[in-house]
C-alpha positions as CSV (number, residue, x, y, z in Angstrom):
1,X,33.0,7.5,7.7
2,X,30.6,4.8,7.3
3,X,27.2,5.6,5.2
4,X,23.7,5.1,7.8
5,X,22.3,1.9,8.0
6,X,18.9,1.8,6.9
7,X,17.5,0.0,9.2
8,X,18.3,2.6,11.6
9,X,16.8,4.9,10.0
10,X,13.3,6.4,10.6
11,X,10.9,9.1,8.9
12,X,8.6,11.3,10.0
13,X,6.1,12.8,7.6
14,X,3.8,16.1,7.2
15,X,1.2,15.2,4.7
16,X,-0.4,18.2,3.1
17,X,-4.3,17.2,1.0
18,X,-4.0,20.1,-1.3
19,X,-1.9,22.6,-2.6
20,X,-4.1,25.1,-0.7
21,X,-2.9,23.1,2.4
22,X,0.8,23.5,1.8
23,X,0.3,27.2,1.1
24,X,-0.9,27.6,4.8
25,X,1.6,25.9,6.0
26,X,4.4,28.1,4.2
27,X,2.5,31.2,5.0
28,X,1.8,30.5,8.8
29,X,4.4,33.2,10.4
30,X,6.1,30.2,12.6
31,X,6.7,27.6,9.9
32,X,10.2,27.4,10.5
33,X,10.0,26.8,13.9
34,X,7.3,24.1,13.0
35,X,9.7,22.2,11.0
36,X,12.4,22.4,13.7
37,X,9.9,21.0,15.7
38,X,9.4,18.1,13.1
39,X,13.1,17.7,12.5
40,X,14.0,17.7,16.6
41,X,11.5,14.7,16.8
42,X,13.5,12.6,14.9
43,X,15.1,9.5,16.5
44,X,18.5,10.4,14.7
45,X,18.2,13.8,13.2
46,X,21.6,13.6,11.5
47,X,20.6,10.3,9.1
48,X,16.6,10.3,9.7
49,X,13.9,12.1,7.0
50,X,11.4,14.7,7.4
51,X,9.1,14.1,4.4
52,X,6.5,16.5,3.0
53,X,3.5,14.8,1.6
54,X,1.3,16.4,-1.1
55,X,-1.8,14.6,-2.5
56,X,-1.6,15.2,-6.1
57,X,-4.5,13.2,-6.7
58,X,-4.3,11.9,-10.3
59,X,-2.2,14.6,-11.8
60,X,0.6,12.5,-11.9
61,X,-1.1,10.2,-14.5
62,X,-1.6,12.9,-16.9
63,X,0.3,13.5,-20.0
């Protein structure tokens, strides 16, 4: 078995602004089926990525 090419890859990504954001998300009752949803509209579902996005501002920077 050969490992993907990735070139032939693609991703598809939910961006979330805030943590407030991603919350909703996860508490909406039909999240699950959202994110099928996401992964079904992937070109190749079996080597392609669904990224989740959250803007951490500059949180990252700090010590």
């Amino acid at each position: 078995m050969s490992s993907p090419n990735r070139a032939d890859s693609s991703a598809a990504v939910a961006r979330f602004d805030d943590w407030a954001a991603l919350a909703r998300y996860q508490d909406h009752p039909q999240h699950q089926t959202q994110g099928r949803q996401l992964l079904a509209a992937l070109i190749n579902p079996d080597t392609d990525l669904l990224v989740f996005d959250l803007d951490t501002g500059d949180d990252r920077a700090k010590p």
